[in-house]
C-alpha positions as CSV (number, residue, x, y, z in Angstrom):
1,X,-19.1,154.0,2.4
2,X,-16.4,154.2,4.9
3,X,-12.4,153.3,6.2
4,X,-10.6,153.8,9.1
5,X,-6.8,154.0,8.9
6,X,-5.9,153.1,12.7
7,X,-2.2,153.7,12.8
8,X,0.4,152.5,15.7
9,X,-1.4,150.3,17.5
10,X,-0.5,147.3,19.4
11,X,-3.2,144.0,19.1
12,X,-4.3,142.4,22.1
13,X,-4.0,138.7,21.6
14,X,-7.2,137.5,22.3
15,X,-6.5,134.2,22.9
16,X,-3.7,132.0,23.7
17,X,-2.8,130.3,21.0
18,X,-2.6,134.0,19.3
19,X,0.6,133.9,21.5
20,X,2.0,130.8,19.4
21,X,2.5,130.5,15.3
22,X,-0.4,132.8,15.0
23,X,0.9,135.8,17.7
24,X,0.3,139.2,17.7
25,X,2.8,141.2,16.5
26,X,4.7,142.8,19.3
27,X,5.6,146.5,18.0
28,X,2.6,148.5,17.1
29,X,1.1,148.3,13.4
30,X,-1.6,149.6,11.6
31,X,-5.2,148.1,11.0
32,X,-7.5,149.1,8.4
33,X,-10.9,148.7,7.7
34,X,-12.7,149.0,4.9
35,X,-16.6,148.0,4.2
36,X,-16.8,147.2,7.8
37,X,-14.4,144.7,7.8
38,X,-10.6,144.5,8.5
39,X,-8.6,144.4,5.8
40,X,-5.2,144.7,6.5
41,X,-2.9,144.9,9.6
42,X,0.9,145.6,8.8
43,X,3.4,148.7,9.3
44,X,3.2,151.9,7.4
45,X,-0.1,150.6,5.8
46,X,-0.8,152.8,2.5
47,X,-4.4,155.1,2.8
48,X,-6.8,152.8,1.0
49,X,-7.4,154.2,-3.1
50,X,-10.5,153.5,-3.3
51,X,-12.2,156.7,-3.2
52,X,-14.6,156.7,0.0
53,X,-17.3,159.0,1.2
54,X,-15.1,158.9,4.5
55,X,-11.9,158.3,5.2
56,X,-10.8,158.7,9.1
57,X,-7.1,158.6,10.0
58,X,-6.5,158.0,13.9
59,X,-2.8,157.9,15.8
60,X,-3.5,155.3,18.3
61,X,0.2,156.7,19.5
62,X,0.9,153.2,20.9
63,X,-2.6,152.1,22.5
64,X,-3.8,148.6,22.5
65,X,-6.5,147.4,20.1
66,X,-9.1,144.8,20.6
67,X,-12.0,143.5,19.4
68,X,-15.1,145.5,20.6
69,X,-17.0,144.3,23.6
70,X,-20.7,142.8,23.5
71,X,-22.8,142.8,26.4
72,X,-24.5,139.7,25.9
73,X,-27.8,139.9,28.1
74,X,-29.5,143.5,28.2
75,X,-32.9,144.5,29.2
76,X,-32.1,147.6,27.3
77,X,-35.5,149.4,28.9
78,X,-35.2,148.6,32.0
79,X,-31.5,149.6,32.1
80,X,-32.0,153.1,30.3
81,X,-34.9,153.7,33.1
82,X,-33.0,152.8,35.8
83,X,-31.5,155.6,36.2
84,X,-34.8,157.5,36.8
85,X,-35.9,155.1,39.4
86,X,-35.7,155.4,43.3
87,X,-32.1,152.9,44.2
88,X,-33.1,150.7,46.9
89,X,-29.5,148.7,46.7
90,X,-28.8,150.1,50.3
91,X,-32.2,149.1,51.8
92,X,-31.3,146.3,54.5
93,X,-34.6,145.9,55.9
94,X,-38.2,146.3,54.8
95,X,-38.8,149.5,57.2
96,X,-35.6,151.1,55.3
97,X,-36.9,150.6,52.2
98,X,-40.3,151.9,53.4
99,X,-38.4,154.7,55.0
100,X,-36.9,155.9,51.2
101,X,-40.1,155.8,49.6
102,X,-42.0,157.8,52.5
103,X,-39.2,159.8,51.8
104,X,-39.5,160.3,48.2
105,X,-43.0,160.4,48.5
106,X,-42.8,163.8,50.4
107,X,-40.1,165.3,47.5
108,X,-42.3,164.0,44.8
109,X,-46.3,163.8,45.9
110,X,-48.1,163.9,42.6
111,X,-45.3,161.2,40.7
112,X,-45.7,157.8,41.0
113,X,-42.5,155.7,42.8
114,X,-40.9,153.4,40.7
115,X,-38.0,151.7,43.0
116,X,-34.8,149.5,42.0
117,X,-32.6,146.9,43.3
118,X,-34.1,146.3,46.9
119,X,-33.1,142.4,47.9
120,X,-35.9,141.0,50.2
121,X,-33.6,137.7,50.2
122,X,-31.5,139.0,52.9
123,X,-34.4,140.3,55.1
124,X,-35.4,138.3,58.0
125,X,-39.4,139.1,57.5
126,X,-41.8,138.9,54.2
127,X,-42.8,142.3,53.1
128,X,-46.8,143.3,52.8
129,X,-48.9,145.0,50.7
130,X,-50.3,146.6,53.8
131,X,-47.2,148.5,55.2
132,X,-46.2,150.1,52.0
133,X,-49.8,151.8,51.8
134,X,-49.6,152.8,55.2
135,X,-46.6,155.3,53.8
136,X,-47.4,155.9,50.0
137,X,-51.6,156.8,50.5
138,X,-52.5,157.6,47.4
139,X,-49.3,157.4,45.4
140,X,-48.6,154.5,43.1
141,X,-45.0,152.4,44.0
142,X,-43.9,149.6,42.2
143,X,-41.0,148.3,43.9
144,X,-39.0,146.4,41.9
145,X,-36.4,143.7,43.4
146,X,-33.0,143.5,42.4
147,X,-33.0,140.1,40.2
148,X,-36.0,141.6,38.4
149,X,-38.0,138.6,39.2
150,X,-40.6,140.2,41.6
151,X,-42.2,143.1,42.5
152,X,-43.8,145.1,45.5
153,X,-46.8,147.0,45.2
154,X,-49.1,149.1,46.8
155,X,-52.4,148.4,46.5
156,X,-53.0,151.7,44.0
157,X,-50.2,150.2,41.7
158,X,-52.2,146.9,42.0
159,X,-55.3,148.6,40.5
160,X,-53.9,150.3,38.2
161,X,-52.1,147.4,36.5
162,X,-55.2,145.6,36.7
163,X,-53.3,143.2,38.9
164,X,-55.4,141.5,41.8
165,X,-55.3,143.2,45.0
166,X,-53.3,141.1,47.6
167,X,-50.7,141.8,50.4
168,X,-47.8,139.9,49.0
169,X,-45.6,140.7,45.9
170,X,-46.3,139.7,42.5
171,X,-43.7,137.3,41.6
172,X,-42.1,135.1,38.4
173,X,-44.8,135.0,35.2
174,X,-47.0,137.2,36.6
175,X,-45.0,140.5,37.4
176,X,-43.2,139.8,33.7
177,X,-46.8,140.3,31.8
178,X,-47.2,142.9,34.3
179,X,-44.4,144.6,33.6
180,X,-45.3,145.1,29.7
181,X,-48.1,147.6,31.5
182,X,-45.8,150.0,33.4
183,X,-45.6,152.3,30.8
184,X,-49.3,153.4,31.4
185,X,-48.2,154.0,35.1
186,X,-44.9,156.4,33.7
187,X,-45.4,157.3,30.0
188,X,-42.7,156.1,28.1
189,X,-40.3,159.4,28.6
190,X,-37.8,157.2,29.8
191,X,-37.6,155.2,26.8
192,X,-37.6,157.4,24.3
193,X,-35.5,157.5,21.8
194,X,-33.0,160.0,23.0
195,X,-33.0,158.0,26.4
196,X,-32.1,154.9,24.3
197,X,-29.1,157.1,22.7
198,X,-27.9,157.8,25.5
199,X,-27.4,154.6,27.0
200,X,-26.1,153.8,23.8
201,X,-23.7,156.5,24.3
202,X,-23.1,154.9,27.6
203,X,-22.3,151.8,26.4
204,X,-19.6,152.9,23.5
205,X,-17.5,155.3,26.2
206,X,-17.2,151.4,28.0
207,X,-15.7,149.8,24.4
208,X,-19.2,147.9,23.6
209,X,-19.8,147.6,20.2
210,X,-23.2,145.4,20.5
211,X,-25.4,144.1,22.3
212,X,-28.6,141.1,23.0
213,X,-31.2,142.7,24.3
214,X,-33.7,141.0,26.1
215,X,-36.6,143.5,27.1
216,X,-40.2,142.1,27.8
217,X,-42.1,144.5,25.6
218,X,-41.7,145.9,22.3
219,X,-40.6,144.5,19.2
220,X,-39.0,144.9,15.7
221,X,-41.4,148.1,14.8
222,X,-40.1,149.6,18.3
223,X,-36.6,149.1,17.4
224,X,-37.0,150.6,13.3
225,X,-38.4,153.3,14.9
226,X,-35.8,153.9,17.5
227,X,-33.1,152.9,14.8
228,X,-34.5,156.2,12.2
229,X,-34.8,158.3,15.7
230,X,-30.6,157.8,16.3
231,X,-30.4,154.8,18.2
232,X,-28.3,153.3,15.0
233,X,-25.1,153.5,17.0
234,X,-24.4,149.9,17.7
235,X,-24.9,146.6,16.8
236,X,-28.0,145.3,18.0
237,X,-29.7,141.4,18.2
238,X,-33.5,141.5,19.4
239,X,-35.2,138.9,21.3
240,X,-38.5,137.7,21.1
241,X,-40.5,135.8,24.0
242,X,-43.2,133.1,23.5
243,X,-45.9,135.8,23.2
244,X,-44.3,137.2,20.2
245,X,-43.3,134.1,18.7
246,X,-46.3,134.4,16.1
247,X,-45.3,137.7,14.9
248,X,-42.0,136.9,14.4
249,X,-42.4,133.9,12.4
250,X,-45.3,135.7,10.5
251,X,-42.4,138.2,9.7
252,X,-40.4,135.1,8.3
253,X,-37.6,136.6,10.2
254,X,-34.9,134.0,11.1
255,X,-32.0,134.7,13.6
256,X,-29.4,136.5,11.8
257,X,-31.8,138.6,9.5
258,X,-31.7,142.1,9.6
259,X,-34.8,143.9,11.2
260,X,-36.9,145.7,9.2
261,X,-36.5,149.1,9.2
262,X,-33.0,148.7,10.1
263,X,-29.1,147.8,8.4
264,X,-27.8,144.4,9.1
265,X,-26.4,145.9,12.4
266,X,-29.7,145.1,13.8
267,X,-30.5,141.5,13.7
268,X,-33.1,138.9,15.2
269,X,-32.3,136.8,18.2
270,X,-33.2,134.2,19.6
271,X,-36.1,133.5,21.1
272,X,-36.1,133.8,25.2
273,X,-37.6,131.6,27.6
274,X,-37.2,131.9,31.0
275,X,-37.6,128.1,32.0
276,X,-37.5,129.0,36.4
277,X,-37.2,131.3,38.5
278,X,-34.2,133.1,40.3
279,X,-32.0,132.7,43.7
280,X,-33.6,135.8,45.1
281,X,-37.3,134.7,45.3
282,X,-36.0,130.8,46.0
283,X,-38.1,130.2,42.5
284,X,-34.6,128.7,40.8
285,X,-35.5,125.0,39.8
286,X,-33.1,122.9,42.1
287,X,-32.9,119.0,42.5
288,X,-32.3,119.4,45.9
289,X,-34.4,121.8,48.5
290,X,-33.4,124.8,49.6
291,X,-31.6,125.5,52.9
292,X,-35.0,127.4,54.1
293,X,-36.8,125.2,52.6
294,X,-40.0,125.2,55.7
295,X,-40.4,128.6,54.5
296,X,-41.1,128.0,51.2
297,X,-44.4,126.7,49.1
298,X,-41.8,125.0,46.7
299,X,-39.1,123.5,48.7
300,X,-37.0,123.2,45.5
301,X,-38.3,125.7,43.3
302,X,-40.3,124.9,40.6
303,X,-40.6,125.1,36.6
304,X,-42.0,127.8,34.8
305,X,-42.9,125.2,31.9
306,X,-43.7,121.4,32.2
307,X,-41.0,119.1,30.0
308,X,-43.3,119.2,27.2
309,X,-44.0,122.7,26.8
310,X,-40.5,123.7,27.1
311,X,-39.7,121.2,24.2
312,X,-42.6,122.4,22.2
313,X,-41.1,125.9,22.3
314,X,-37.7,124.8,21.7
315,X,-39.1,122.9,18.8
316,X,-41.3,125.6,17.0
317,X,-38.5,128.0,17.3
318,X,-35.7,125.8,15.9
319,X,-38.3,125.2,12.9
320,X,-38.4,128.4,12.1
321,X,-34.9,129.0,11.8
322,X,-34.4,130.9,15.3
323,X,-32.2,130.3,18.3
324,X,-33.4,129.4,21.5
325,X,-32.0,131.6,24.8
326,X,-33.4,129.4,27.9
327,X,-33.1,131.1,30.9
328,X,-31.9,128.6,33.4
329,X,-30.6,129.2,37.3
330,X,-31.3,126.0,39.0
331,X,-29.2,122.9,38.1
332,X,-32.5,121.0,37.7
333,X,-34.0,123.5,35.2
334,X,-30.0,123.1,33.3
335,X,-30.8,119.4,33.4
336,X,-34.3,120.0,31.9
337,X,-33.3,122.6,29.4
338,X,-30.4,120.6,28.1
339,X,-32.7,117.3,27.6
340,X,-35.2,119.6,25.5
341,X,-32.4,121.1,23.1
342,X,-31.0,117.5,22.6
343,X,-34.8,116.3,21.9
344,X,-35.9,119.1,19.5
345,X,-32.2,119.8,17.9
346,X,-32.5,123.2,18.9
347,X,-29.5,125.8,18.9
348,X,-28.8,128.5,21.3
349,X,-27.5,128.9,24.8
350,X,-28.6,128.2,28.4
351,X,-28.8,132.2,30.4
352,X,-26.9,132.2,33.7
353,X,-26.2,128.5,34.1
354,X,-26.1,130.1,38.3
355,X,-25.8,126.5,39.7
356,X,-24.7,122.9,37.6
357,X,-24.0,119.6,38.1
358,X,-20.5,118.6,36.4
359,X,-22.2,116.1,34.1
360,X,-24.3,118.7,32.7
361,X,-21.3,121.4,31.6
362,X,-20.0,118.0,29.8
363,X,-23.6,117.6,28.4
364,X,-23.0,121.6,27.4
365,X,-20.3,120.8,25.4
366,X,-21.2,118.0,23.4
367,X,-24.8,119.7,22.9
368,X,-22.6,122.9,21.5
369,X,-24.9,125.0,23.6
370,X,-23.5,128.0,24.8
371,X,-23.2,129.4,28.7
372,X,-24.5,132.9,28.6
373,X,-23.3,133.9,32.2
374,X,-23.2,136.9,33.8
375,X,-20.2,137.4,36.0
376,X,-21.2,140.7,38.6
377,X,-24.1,138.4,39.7
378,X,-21.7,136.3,41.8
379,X,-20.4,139.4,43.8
380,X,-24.3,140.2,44.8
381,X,-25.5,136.6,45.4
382,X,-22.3,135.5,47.1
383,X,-23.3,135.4,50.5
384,X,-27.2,134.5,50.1
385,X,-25.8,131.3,47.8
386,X,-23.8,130.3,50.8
387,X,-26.8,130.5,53.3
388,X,-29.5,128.7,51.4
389,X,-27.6,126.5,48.5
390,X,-24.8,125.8,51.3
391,X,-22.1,123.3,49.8
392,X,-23.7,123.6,46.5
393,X,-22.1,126.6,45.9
394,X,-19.1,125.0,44.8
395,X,-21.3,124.6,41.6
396,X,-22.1,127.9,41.0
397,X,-20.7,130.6,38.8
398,X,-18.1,127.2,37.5
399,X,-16.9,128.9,34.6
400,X,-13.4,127.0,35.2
401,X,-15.3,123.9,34.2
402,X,-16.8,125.2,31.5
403,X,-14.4,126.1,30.1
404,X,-12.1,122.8,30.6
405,X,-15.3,121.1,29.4
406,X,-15.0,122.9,26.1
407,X,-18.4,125.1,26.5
408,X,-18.7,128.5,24.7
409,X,-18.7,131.1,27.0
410,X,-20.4,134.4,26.3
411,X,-20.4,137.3,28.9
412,X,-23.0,139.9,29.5
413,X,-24.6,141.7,32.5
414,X,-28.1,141.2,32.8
415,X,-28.5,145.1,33.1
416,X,-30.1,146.7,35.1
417,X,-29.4,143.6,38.2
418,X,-26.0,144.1,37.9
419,X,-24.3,147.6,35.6
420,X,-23.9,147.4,31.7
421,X,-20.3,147.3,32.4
422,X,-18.1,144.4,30.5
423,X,-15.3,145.0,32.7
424,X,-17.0,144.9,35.7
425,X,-18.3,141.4,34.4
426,X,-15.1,140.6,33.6
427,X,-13.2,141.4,36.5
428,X,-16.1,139.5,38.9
429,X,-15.1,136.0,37.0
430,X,-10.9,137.0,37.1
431,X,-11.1,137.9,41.1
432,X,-14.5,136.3,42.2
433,X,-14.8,138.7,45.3
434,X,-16.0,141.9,46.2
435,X,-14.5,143.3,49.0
436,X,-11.5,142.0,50.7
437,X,-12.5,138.3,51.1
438,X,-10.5,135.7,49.7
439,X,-11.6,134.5,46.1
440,X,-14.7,132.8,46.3
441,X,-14.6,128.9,45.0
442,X,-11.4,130.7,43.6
443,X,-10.8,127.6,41.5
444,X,-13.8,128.5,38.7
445,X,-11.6,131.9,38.4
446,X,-10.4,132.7,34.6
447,X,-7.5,134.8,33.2
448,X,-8.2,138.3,31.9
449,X,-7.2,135.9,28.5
450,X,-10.2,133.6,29.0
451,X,-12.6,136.6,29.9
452,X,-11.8,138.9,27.0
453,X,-12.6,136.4,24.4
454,X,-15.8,135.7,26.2
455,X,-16.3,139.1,26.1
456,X,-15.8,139.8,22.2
457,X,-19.1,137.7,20.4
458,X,-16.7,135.1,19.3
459,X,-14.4,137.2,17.0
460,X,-10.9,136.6,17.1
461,X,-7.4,138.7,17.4
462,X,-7.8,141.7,15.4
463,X,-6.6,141.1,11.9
464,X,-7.5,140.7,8.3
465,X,-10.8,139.6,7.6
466,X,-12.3,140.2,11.3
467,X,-14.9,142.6,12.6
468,X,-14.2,146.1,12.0
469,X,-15.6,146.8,15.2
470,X,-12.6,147.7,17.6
471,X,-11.8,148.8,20.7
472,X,-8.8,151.4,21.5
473,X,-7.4,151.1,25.3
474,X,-5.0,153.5,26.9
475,X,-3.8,149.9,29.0
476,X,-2.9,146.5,27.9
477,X,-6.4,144.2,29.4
478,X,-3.6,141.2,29.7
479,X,-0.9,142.8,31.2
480,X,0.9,140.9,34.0
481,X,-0.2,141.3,37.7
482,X,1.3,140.0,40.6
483,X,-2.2,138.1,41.4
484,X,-6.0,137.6,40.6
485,X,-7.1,140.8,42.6
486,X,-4.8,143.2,40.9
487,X,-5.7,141.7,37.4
488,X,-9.2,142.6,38.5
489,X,-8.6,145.7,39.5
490,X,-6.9,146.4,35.9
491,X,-9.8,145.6,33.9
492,X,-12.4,147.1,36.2
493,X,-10.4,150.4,35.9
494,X,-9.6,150.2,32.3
495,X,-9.7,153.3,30.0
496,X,-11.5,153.3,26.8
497,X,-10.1,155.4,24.2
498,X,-12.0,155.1,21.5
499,X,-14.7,152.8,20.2
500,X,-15.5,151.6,16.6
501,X,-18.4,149.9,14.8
502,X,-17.6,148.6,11.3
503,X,-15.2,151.0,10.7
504,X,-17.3,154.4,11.9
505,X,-16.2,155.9,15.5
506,X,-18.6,155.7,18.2
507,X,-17.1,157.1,20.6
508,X,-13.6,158.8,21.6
509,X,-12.0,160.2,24.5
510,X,-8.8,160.8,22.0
């Protein structure tokens, strides 16, 4: 057992009515924690007596304190790989993104390519199986697009993930089972335990204290075994997809229970289903067509699941005592998704909410279905959303109405399409621009307020009987700037002194 003596520290109000009757205090105090929890918050707090195998004493020397950050939408693999994988971000063109893998192709003959972040949505041609062998011979490349939803493949890379042989990209359901297969293409170095740790490691220096990770593959053996290997530095809930829906109710484990193998820092999820497709690929599930629609097979999109199967899902899950995360971009998929949680009963959240109709947020709210959103993606998908969604973007991102609807937001990045970075994510929904454009549909903007206590997993202003998971900052997140830009620029920039996980230090730059 552990406590942590925090000493002159000033509390971040973490929501506005923490400003009223219930207000921080404004000159710095002390927090402790003890058994992981918060037990007091006061001036010139006694050491605890309770005789502990550690006790840690830390000078915050006037700092702010908050609640610790959660990333809220992870695909912890594919983040801790990216950074082993060719960045085709830049590429504005199929024959520059050819040109980069020719290139590292050269550097690198006898390693297979495995490319990142390339956004054929903005390219005036479809790419082809055929030009990217013309460059790679022998060599396998798996190019994988920036929303994660499709890849490009040479035709060696087909073979060898037993995937047909074609001259288009594998898209949607079929690159996702494909995807569970890339380890035999790459060995698994990059997920290793000690990679895990160190995006771990990552993720404390930014003041994250857990996180919801939503990988394809592995399971709750993978994580025991990663959690005995070191990776037992944060707080962790696992996902499960439909394909592992049988072992997880076999396992009789329910969301909230702790994983076996692990400490009830690691916890079951919910389970994930990703209901349509994404902006990118013009897969999202609209009820209206798309602005290019002639060039599309689906002039709206399309469902990954008929009505029933998604409420079968929904149904089996909530049976069994788990949450349900539906992955929803398209306003018609929100509409669809929304009907099936208030048919089955089901609890859990609707992932990215990209583009609603008003009625549904108000549906959000009385359903008491959460909007796990992801902030950063508006900064990328910006000017695309404008091009083919046209006036409909004054739906997207509409956290303002969310919010004045009275729906639960929850941040999170959707690493590796846009960084594990909470204050990136946060900064995207205060500013809503990149660059030096003018606020984009400015009016869904929050207050660095509103997005910290999106940003927290639902805990309130530190204080007795909260979280001891905290965050030390060498700035105050809420202090006042002169407009939405320079607020942004705050948070984006902040400095993490230290971070805390039920009272033991995860990190510290003290």
């Amino acid at each position: 057992m552990s406590s942590l003596l925090v000493r002159n520290a000033r509390i971040v109000p973490v929501r506005a009515a923490d400003r009223g009757t219930d207000r921080a205090p404004d000159a710095p105090v002390d927090v402790l924690v003890e058994h992981g929890r918060v037990t007091a918050v006061g001036p010139r707090l006694s050491a605890p007596t309770t005789a502990y195998d550690e006790h840690r004493e830390v000078d915050a020397a006037g700092r702010w304190v908050a609640p610790g950050l959660w990333d809220q939408h992870v695909h912890l693999a594919q983040w801790t790989l990216t950074s082993a994988r060719l960045d085709l971000t830049g590429a504005r063109s199929p024959e520059q993104a050819t040109a980069l893998v020719a290139e590292r192709v050269r550097e690198y003959p006898e390693l297979p390519v495995i490319g990142w972040g390339h956004r054929s949505a903005g390219w005036d041609r479809e790419v082809t199986v055929s030009e990217l062998d013309a460059v790679t011979g022998d060599t396998p490349v798996v190019l994988i697009s920036g929303d994660a939803h499709h890849a490009w493949l040479n035709t060696t890379a087909l073979l060898h993930l037993a995937l047909p042989v074609r001259d288009s990209v594998v898209r949607e359901a079929e690159w996702f089972r494909a995807y569970a297969r890339l380890s035999s293409l790459i060995g698994d170095d990059g997920t290793s335990p000690e990679a895990y740790r160190r995006t771990l490691d990552h993720a404390a220096a930014l003041g994250i204290v857990g996180l919801v990770d939503y990988e394809f593959s592995g399971g709750a053996a993978e994580w025991a075994e990663r959690w005995s290997h070191g990776c037992d530095l944060l707080r962790l809930r696992m996902s499960t997809y439909a394909e592992g829906l049988d072992d997880v109710i076999a396992m009789g484990l329910r969301t909230g229970d702790p994983l076996p193998g692990c400490d009830d820092r690691a916890t079951m999820g919910p389970l994930k289903i990703i209901s349509d497709g994404s902006l990118n690929t013009r897969t999202a599930w609209c009820c209206e067509p798309y602005g290019d629609a002639h060039r599309l097979e689906y002039p709206a999109g399309q469902p990954n699941l008929s009505g029933e199967e998604l409420r079968e899902l929904l149904a089996r899950a909530h049976a069994h005592g788990l949450e349900v995360a539906t992955h929803a971009i398209g306003d018609a998929a929100c509409a669809e998704a929304l009907e099936a949680y208030a048919v089955t009963g089901a609890r859990g959240s609707i992932e990215h909410a990209q583009m609603v109709n008003r009625a549904d947020v108000r549906r959000m709210a009385e359903l008491g279905i959460r909007a796990s959103v992801q902030p950063a993606h508006l900064l990328d998908d910006r000017d695309l959303t404008e091009k083919i969604w046209g006036e409909r973007s004054a739906r997207c991102f509409a956290y303002r109405w969310m919010l004045d609807d009275g729906v639960e937001l929850a941040l999170g990045s959707d690493a590796p399409v846009s960084p594990l970075d909470p204050w990136l994510a946060m900064a995207a929904a205060v500013h809503r621009s990149a660059d030096e454009r003018e606020a984009w549909h400015g009016e869904q903007a929050l207050t660095p307020q509103e997005v910290l206590a999106a940003s927290v997993d639902g805990q309130p202003t530190v204080g007795a009987g909260s979280r001891g998971d905290l965050v030390l900052l060498d700035r105050d997140p809420l202090a006042h700037s002169d407009s939405p830009a320079a607020a942004a620029d705050l948070l984006r920039t902040m400095p993490v002194a230290a971070t805390y996980v039920a009272g033991r230090e995860v990190h510290s730059a003290l």
